[in-house]
C-alpha positions in Angstrom: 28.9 6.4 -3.6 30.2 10.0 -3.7 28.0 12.2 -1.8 26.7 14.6 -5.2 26.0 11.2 -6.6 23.2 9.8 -4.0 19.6 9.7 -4.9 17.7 12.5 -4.1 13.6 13.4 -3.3 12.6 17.0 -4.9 10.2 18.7 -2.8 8.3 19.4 -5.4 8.2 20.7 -9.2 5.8 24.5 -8.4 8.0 25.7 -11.5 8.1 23.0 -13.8 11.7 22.5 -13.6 11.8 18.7 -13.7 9.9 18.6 -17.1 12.8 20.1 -18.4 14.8 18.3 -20.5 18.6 18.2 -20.8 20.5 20.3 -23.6 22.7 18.5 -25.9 26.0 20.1 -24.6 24.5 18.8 -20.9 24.5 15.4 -22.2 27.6 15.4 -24.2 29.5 16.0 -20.6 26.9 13.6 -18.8 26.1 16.8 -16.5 21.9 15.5 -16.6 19.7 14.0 -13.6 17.1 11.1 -15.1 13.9 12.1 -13.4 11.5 9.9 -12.0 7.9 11.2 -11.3 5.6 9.6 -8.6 2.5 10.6 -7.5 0.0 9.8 -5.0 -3.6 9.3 -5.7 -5.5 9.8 -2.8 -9.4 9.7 -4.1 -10.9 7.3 -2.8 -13.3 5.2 -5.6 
């Protein structure tokens, strides 16, 4: 695997960046990142 093609972690999304989707001309040359969102929750019940 190329090195700008391994799996990243984003520290975070403070801006809302990752809710951002991808424009059509982004698409059309494949130049998009499928996000995956995980989050902790740490309440106890």
């Amino acid at each position: 695997m190329s090195e700008d093609k391994k799996p990243t972690i984003a520290p975070g999304d403070e801006d809302g960046a990752l809710d951002a989707g991808a424009r059509r001309r982004e698409k059309k040359k494949g130049d998009f990142t499928k996000v995956i969102r995980l989050s902790w929750d740490e309440n106890e019940s």
